[in-house]
Structure formats: C-alpha cells, structure tokens
One Martini backbone bead per residue (centre of mass of N, CA, C, O) as a GRO file, in nm:
protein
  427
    1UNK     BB    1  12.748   9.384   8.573
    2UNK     BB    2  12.485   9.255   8.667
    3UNK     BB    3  12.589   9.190   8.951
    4UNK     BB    4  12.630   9.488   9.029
    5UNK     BB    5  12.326   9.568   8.972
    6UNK     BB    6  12.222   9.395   9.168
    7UNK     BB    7  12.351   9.481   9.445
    8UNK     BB    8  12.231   9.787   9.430
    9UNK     BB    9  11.969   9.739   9.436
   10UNK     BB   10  11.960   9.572   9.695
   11UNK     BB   11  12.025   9.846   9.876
   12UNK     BB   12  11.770   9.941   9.757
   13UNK     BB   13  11.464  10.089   9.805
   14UNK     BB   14  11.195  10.273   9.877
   15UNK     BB   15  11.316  10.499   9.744
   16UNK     BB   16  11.360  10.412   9.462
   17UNK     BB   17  11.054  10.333   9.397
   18UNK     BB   18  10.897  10.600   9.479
   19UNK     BB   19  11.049  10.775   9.268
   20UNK     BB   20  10.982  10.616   9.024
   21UNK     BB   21  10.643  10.623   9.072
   22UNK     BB   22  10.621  10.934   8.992
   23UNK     BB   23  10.647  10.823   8.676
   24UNK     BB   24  10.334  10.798   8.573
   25UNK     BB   25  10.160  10.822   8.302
   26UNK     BB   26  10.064  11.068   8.402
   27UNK     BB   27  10.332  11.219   8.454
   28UNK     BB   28  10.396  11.208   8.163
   29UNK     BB   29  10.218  11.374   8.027
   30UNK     BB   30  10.287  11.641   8.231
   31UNK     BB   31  10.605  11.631   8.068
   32UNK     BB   32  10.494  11.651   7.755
   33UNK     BB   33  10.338  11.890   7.779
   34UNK     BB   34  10.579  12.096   7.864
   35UNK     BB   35  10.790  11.990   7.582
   36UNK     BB   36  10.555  12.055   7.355
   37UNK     BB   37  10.483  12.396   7.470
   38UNK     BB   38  10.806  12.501   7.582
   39UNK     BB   39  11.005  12.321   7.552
   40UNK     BB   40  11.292  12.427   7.775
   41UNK     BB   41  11.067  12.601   7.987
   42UNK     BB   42  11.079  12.342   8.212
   43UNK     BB   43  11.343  12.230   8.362
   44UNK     BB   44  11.376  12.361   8.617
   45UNK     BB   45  11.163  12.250   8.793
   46UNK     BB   46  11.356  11.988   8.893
   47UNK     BB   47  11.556  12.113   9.019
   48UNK     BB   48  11.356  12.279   9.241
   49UNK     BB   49  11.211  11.983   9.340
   50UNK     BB   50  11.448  11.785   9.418
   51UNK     BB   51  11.487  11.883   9.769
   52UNK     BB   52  11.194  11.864   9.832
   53UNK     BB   53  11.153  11.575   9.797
   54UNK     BB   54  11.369  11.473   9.928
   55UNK     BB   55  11.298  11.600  10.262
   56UNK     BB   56  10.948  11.512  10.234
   57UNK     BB   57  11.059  11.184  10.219
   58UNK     BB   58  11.261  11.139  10.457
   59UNK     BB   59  11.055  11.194  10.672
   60UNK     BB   60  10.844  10.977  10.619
   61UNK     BB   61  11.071  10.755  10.642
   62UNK     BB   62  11.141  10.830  10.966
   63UNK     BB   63  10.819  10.790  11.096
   64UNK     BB   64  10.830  10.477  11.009
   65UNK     BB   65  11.122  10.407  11.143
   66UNK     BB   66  11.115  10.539  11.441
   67UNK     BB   67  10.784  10.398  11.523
   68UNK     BB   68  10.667  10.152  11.346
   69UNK     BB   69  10.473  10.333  11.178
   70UNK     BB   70  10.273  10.491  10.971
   71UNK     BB   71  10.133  10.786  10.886
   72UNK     BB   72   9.828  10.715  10.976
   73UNK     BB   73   9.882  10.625  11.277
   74UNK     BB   74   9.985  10.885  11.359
   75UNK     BB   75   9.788  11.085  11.263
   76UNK     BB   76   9.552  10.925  11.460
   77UNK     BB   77   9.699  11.019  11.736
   78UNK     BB   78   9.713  11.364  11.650
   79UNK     BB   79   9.441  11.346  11.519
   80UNK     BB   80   9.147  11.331  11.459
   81UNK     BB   81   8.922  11.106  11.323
   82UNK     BB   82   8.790  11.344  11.103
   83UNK     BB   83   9.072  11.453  10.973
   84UNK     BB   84   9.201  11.167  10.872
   85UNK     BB   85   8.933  11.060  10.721
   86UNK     BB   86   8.938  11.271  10.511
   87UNK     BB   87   9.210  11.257  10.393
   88UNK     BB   88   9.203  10.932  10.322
   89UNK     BB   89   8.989  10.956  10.175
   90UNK     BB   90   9.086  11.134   9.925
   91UNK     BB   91   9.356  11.010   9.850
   92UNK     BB   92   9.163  10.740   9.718
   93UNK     BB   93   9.000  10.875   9.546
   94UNK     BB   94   9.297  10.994   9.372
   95UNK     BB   95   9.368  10.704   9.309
   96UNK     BB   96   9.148  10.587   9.208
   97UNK     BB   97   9.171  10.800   8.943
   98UNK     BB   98   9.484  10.753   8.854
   99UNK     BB   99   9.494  10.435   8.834
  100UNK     BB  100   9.284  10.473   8.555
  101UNK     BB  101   9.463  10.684   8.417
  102UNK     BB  102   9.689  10.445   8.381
  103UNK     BB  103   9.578  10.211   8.261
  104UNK     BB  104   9.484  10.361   8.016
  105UNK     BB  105   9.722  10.413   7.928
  106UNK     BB  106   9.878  10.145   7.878
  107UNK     BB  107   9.604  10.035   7.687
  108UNK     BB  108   9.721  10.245   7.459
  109UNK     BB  109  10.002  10.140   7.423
  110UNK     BB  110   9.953   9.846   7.322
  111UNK     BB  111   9.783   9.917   7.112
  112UNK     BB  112   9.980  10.086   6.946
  113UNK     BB  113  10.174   9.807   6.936
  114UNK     BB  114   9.925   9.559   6.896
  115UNK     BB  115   9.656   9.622   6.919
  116UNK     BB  116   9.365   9.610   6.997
  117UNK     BB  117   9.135   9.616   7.309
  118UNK     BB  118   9.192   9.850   7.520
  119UNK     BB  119   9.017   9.736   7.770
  120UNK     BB  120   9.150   9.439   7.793
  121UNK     BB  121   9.433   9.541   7.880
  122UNK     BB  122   9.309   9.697   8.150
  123UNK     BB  123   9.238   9.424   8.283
  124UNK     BB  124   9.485   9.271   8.255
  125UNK     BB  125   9.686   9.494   8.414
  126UNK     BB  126   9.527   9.538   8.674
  127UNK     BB  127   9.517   9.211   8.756
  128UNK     BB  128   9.812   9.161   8.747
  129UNK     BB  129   9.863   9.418   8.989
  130UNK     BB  130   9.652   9.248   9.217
  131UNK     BB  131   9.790   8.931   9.207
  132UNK     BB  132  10.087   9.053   9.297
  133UNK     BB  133  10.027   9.144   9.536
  134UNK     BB  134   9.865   8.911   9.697
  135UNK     BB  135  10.067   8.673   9.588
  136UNK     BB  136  10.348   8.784   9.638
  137UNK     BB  137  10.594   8.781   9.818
  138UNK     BB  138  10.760   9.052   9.919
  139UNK     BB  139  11.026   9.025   9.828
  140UNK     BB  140  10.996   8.973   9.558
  141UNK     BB  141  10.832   9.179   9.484
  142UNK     BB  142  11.034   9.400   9.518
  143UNK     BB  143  11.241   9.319   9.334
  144UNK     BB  144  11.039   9.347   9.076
  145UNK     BB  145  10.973   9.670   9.098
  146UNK     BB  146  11.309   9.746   9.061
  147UNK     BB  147  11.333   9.613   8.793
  148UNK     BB  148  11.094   9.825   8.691
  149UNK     BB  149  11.310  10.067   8.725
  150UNK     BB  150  11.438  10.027   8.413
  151UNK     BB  151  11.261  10.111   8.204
  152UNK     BB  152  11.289  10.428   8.244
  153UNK     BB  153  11.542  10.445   8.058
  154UNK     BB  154  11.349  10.482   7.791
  155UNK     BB  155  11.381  10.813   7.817
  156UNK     BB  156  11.674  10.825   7.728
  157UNK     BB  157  11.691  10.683   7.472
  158UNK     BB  158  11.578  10.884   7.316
  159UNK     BB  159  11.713  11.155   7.321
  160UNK     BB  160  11.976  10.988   7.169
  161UNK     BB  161  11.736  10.939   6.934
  162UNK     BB  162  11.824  11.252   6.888
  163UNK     BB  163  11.869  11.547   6.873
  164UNK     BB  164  12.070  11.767   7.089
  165UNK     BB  165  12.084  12.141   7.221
  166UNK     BB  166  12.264  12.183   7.469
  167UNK     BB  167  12.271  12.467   7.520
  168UNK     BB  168  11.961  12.526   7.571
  169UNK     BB  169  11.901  12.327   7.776
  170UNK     BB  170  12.153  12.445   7.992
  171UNK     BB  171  11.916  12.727   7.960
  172UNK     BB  172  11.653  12.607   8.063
  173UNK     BB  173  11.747  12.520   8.333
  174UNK     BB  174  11.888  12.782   8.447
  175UNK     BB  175  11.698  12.930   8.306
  176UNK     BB  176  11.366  13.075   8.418
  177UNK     BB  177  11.070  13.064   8.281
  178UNK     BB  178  10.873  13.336   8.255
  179UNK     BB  179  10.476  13.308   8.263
  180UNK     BB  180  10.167  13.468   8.292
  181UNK     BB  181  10.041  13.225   8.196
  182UNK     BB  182   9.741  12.983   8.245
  183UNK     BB  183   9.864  12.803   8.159
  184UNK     BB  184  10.146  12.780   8.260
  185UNK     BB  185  10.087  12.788   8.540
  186UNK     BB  186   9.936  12.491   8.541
  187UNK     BB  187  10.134  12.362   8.457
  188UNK     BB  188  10.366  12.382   8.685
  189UNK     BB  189  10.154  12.297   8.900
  190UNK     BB  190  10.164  12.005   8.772
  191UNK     BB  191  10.469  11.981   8.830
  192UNK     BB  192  10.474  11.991   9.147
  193UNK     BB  193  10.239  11.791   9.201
  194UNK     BB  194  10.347  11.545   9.080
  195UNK     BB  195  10.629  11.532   9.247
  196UNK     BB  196  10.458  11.611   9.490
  197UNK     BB  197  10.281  11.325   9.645
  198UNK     BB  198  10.092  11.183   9.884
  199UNK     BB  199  10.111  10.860   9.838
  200UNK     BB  200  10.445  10.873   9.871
  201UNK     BB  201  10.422  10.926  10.187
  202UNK     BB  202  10.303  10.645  10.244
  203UNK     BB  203  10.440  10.431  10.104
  204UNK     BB  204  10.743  10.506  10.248
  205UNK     BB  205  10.633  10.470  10.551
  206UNK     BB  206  10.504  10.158  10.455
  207UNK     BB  207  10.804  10.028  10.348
  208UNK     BB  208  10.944  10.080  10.655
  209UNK     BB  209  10.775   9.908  10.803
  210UNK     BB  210  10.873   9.648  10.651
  211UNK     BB  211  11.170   9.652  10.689
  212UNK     BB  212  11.178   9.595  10.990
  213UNK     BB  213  11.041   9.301  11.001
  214UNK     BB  214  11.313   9.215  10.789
  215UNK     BB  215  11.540   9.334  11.008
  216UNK     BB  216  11.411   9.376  11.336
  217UNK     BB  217  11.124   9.247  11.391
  218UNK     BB  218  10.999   9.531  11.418
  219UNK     BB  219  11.191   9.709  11.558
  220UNK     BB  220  11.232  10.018  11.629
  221UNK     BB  221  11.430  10.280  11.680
  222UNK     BB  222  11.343  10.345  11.934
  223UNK     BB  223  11.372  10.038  12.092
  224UNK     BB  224  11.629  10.032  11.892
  225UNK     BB  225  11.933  10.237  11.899
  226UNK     BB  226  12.193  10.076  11.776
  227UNK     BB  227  12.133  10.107  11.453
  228UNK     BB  228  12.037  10.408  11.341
  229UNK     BB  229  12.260  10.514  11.164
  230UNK     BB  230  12.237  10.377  10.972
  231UNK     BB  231  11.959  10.357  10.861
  232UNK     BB  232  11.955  10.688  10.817
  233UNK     BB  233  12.133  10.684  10.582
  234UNK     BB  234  11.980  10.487  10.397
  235UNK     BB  235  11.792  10.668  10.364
  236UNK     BB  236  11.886  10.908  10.265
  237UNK     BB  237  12.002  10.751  10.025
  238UNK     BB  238  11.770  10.609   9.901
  239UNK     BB  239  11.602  10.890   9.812
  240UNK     BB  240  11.813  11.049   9.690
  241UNK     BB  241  11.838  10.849   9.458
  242UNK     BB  242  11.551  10.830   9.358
  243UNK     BB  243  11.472  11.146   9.337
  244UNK     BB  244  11.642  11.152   9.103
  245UNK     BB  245  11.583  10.936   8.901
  246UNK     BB  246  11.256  11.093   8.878
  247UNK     BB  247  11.410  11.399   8.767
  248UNK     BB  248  11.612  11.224   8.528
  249UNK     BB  249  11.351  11.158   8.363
  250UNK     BB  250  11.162  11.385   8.349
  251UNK     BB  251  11.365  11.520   8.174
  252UNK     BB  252  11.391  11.346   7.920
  253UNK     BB  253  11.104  11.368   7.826
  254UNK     BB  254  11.093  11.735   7.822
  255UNK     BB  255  11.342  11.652   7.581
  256UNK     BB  256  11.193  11.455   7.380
  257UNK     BB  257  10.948  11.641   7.335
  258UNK     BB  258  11.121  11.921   7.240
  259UNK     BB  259  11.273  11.785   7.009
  260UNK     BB  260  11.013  11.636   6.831
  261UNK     BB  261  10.762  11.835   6.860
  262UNK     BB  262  10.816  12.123   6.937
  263UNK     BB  263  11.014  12.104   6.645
  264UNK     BB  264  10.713  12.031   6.449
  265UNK     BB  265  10.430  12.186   6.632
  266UNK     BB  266  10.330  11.977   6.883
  267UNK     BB  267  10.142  12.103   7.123
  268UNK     BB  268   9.864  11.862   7.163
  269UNK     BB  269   9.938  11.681   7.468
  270UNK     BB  270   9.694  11.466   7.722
  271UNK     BB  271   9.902  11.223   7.678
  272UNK     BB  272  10.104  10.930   7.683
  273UNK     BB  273  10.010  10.821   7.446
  274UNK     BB  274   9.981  11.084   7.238
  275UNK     BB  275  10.288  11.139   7.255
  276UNK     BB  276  10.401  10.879   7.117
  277UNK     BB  277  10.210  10.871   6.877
  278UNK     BB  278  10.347  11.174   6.749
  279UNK     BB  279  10.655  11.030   6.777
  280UNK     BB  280  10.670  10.831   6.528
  281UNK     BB  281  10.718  11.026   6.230
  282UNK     BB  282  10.952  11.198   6.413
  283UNK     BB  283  11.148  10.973   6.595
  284UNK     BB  284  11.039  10.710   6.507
  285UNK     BB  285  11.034  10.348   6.565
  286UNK     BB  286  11.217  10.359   6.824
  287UNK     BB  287  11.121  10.627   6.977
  288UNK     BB  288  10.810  10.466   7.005
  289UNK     BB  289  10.888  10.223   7.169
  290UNK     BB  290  11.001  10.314   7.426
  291UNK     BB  291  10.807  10.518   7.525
  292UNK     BB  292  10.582  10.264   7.494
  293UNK     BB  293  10.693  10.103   7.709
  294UNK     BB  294  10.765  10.295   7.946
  295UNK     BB  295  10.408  10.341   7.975
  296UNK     BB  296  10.397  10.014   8.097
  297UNK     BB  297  10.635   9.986   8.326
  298UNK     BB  298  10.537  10.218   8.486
  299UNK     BB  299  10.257  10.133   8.564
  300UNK     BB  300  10.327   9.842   8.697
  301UNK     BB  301  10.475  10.030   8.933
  302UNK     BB  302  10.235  10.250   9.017
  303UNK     BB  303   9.974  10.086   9.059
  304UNK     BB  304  10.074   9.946   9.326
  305UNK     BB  305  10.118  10.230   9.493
  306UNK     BB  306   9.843  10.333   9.457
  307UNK     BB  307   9.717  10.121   9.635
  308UNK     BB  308   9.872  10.070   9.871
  309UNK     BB  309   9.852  10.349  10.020
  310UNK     BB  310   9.588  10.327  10.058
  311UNK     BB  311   9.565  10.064  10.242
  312UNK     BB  312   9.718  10.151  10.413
  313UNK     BB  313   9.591  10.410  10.536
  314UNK     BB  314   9.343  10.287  10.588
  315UNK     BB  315   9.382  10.077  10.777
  316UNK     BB  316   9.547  10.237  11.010
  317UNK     BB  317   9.323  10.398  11.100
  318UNK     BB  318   9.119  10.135  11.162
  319UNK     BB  319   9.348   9.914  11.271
  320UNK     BB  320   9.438   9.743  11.065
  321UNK     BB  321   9.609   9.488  10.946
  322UNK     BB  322   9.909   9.548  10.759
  323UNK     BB  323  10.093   9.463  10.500
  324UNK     BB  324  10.264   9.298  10.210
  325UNK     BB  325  10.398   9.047  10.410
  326UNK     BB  326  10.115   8.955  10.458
  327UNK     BB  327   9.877   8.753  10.437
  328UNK     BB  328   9.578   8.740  10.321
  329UNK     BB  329   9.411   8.613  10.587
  330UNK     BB  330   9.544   8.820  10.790
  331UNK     BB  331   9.456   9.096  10.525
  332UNK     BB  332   9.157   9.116  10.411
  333UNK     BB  333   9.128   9.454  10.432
  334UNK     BB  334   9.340   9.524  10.306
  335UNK     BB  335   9.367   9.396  10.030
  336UNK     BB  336   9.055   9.521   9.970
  337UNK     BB  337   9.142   9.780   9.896
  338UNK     BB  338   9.360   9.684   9.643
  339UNK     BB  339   9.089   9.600   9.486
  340UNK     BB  340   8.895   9.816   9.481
  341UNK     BB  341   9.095  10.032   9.353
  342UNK     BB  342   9.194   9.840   9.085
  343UNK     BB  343   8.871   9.843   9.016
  344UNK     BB  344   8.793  10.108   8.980
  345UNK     BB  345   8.992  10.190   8.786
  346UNK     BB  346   8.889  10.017   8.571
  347UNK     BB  347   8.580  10.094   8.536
  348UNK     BB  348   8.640  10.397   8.438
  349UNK     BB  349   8.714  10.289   8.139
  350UNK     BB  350   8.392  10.242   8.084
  351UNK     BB  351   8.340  10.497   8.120
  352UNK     BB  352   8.239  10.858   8.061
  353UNK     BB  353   8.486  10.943   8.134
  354UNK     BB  354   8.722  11.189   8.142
  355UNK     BB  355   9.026  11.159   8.203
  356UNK     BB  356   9.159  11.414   8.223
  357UNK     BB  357   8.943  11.532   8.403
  358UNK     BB  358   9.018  11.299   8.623
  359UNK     BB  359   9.289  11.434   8.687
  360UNK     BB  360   9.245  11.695   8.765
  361UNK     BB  361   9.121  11.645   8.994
  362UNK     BB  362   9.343  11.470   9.135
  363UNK     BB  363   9.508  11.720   9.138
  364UNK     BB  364   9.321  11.864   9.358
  365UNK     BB  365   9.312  11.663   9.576
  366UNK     BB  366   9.605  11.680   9.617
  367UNK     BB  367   9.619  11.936   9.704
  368UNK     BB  368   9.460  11.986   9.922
  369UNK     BB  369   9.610  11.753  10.121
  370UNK     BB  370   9.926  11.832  10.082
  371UNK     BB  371   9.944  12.055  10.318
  372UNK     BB  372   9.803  11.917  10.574
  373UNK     BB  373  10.023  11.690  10.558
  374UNK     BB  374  10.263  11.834  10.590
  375UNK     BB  375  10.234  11.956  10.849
  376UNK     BB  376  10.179  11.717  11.018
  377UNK     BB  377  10.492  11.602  10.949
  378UNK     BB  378  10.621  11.793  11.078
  379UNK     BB  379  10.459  11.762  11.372
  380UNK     BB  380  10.580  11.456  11.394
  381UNK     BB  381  10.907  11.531  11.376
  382UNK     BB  382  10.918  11.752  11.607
  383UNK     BB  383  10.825  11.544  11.818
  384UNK     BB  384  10.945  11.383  12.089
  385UNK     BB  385  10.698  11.167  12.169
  386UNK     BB  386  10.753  11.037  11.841
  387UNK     BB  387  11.070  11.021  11.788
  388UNK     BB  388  11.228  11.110  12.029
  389UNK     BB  389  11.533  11.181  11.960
  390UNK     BB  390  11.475  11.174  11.606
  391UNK     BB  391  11.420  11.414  11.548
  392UNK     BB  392  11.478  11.631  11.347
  393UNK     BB  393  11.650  11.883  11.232
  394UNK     BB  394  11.722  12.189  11.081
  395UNK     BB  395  11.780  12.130  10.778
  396UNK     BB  396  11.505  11.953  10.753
  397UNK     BB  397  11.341  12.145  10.841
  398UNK     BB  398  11.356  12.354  10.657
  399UNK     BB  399  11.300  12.211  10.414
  400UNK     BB  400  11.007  12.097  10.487
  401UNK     BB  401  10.895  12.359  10.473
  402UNK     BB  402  10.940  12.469  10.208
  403UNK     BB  403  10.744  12.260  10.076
  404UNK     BB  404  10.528  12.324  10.196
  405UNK     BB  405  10.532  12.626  10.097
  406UNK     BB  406  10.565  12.557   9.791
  407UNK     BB  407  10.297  12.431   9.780
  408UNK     BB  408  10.083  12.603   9.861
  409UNK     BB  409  10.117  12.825   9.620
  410UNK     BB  410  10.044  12.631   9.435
  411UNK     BB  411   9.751  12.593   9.524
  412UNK     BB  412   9.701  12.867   9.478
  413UNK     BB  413   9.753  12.907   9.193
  414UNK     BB  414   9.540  12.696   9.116
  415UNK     BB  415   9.301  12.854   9.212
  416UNK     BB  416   9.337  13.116   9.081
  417UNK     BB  417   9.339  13.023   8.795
  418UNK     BB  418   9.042  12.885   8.824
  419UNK     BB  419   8.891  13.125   8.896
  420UNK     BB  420   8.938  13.290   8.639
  421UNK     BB  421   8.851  13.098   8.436
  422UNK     BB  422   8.562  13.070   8.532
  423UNK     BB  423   8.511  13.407   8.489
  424UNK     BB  424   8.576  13.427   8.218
  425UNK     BB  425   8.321  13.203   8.137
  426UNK     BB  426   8.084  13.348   8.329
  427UNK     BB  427   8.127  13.676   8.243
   0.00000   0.00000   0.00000
C-alpha cells in the first residue's frame, strides 16, 4: 500500500502541489465561514469552480511547459514594463499579507494544542519553511511538498467523526442555493477568489520550468517537440487530479463545519483557528485535533507557494536567475524575494494590523490582478509566436475565457457590494 501510494505522488507534481496549496489557512477560514453561516449552502460553488480551475491551471502550465520560461517573463515580453510591473508589484503585496496571515493561523493552531506564545511559533514556522526552501535541494524539497499534501486527509477524517445527512448534502451541491444578501454575496465572491488565485499561476508555471530542467535539461516543447504529447498529458492528468483534491478538501471542511457549527448555531467564525476552537466542545477532542493539525500542515505547504510565486514573477521580470533548483550563491536575488516576503508576512504578527482586515485587503488585490493576468495568459496561449504550433485548442480556450469572465463578475460584485456597503455606513 505504501509502496503504491509513493508510486502515484511520485508520478504527480505542479498540478498536486498547486492543488493542495490552494486550501491554505486562509482558504479554510473562508470555507470555515461558508459551512458555519450557510450550512450546505455553499457546497455548489466547488462544483462549478472546478472545471475552470482546471482549464485557467492548464493554461498557465502550458506556457511555461512549452516556452520554457516562467508566466512572468512571458508577461514582460509581450506587454510594456510598467504593466507587469505593476501586476508584480501587487501580486508581491497579497503574497506577502497572505503569508502573514498564514503564519498567523498556523501558530494559533499549535498554541491551541499545546500552549505556549502564538507570535514564538509564527517565527519558528515561518523560519522552518524558509530555510527549507533555501536549502533543500529542489528534488527533495518536492517530495516533502507532495507528502504534505496528505496532511488536508485530516479534513475527510473529521467529516466521517460527525453525522452527516447525506440527503441534504447532495441537495445542496446539486442546488444552487441563492440569496441576494451582501453577506451571502461577499462570501460566494470570497470562495471564487480564494479558489481561483494569481499566485497559484505563477507556482504552477514556475514549476514546470523546473521540471524541464530535471527531464528535458532544460529544452521546451517548442525547442524538442517529440515527447510533447506524453508531457502535455501528464500536465491535463496531474491538474485535473490536483484540482480535484484541492476542491474535494474544501467540500469537506465547507461540510464539517456546516454539520457541527452550523447546527448547534455557531455562525461567526473570522478565522481557521477559530473554526478549530469552535469545534472542540462540538465535534470533540479528536475532531478539533485534526481540524487543528490540518490548518499546520497545509500552512507548511502554502507558505512555500506563495513565497516562491513571488520570487518567480519578481526574478523573472527583472530578468534575475530563478528557480528554486539552483543553489543559494546562483539566485541570491530570487532567494531574497523568498525571506523578504516570509520575513515581512512573519513582523505582520507583531504589528497591530488585524489580520481579518488584511485578508479581505490581499483579496481585494488579488481580484484586482487576476483579470487583466487572466486575459494576459489567453493571450499568451492563444499567440502562435509563443506557443508555437502548441497554441490551446478549442476547448481549453473556451474554458479559459469562461473563467476569465466568470473571475470578472466575481470582482465587479465584490466592487459593487463594497461600494454599496461603504454608502449604507456614510450615508
């Protein structure tokens, strides 16, 4: 069994990674938030984001399989410098207020098992997964990644240590629940941002630069275009499977939290520790120790993520060597990306900023970016000067675009909800 289960990780990468990466502590608050304040009436959303995860996942790791270059050096070749700048720029910002609030949940988490000052464990987190990336070599360090994607089971397990009316489960995936309230608007639009993230584009087709490296030495699609098809296989294969993983996790939590918060009327839950507390006195001491372990776990895997996408899109923009492959003294400017952004998400713990608040900020930000780079990598995939004969088809194009306009709509309500709200509190 385990020999099998090392076999299939070992076969799978970008796509599992990025996958599980996106249930990141924060991503669990706001699936947390879902099942406590809706019960199953947010189950549908994973439904339909996850085919255009898929879809706008491939894209971006086509282009960096077929290119052989990073999302952001694409970007910077095909549009001025002062817009991937900017796009960058911003990415950076939300990277690193995410990173904080990471940290921040993970070391509320140990404190809740195990005592002791919550800011001692976010240095000691933060520290762990920057020397880790620093200094373990790229295979390795991989490896470690993907075994951390077993941690998110600990969200199945807490499911099956509850009741569950499955009847009403499967009337809440399957039907739609709507309600034009600006809560209820605010959350759907939060769980399409989180799941459907700008960072988790950089990652996937930074990693897929990297994996060129270790099989191709280095030679793109374009340059050596005779295993094209096995590789763009394996990329469909290991998305479609990553993505799944990432929205049958968030099913879980969206499901554990709606079975023993939502009915026992515990509906005001900001954080992924708070989740966890919540559910101690309800689903017990062993459904409140998974919750809590899972919410350290997938930290682990996620701060590396979004520390490292920073570092692509900065490196590759301004043309520094890149790759978490190449050794310290090679890329000591990419590097610094990756202890800037895990060192400043770590001194946000100590300042007064509320953590909540500088959540919705990093997801205002990322709403903000994640259209007009949505567009950008149509763009890119669909220009034959880039792709080469390997251009997206049909299907994939239709898809990409789909996601495209359905991320817009997201950002335009979560415009006009706030903008309605900011009018209700100063008029």
């Amino acid at each position: 069994m385990k020999k099998t289960l090392f076999q299939w990780l070992n076969k799978l990468g970008p796509g599992l990674i990025t996958g599980a990466a996106d249930d990141d502590p924060s991503g669990i608050a706001t699936y947390s938030q879902g099942g406590a304040q809706y019960g199953f009436g947010t189950l549908w959303t994973l439904l339909i984001t996850y085919p255009l995860m898929v879809g706008i996942q491939i894209i971006s790791a086509r282009i960096g399989c077929v290119t052989g270059r990073g999302l952001a050096a694409n970007l910077a070749e095909t549009n001025s410098r002062g817009t991937t700048l900017s796009l960058v720029t911003l990415l950076l910002v939300a990277n690193t207020i995410n990173i904080g609030a990471d940290l921040a949940a993970m070391a509320d988490a140990v404190k809740l098992v195990a005592g002791g000052p919550s800011h001692i464990y976010a240095v000691a987190l933060g520290m762990t997964c920057l020397l880790l990336q620093v200094f373990i070599p790229y295979q390795r360090y991989v490896g470690i990644l993907k075994w951390l994607t077993l941690t998110l089971f600990a969200y199945v397990g807490t499911v099956f240590a509850s009741h569950v009316p499955w009847g009403e489960v499967l009337h809440g995936a399957a039907v739609p629940k709507l309600e034009f309230s600006q809560n209820y608007l605010l959350l759907i639009v939060a769980i399409f941002g989180t799941t459907i993230s700008p960072y988790l584009f950089f990652w996937q087709a930074g990693q897929e630069v990297e994996e060129l490296a270790l099989q191709r030495n280095g030679d793109s699609l374009r340059q050596s275009p005779e295993d094209a098809r096995h590789h763009l296989r394996r990329i469909n294969i290991d998305t479609a499977l990553g993505m799944a993983f990432s929205n049958i996790i968030a099913f879980f939590i969206i499901l554990t939290t709606a079975v023993t918060l939502y009915t026992h009327g515990v509906h005001d839950i900001q954080t992924s520790a708070q989740a966890a507390e919540a559910l101690r006195p309800i689903g017990g001491e062993f459904t409140f120790l998974l919750f809590a372990g899972g919410i350290i776990g997938t930290g682990m895997l996620a701060v590396p993520v979004l520390a490292g996408s920073a570092a692509y899109a900065v490196a590759e923009t301004l043309r520094w060597p890149s790759g978490l492959g190449l050794e310290l003294k090679a890329a000591k400017d990419f590097y610094a990306i990756i202890a800037l952004a895990t060192m400043v998400g770590v001194l946000l713990d100590f300042s007064s900023i509320d953590p909540v608040k500088a959540l919705l900020w990093s997801a205002v930000i990322n709403g903000v970016i994640s259209v007009p780079l949505m567009i950008a990598m149509m763009r890119l995939a669909t220009q034959q000067k880039i792709m080469g004969k390997f251009v997206i088809g049909t299907r994939l194009k239709w898809l990409g675009w789909l996601a495209t306009g359905v991320m817009a709509v997201t950002v335009l309500a979560f415009g006009l909800t706030s903008l309605a709200d900011y009018l209700h509190l100063n008029w």
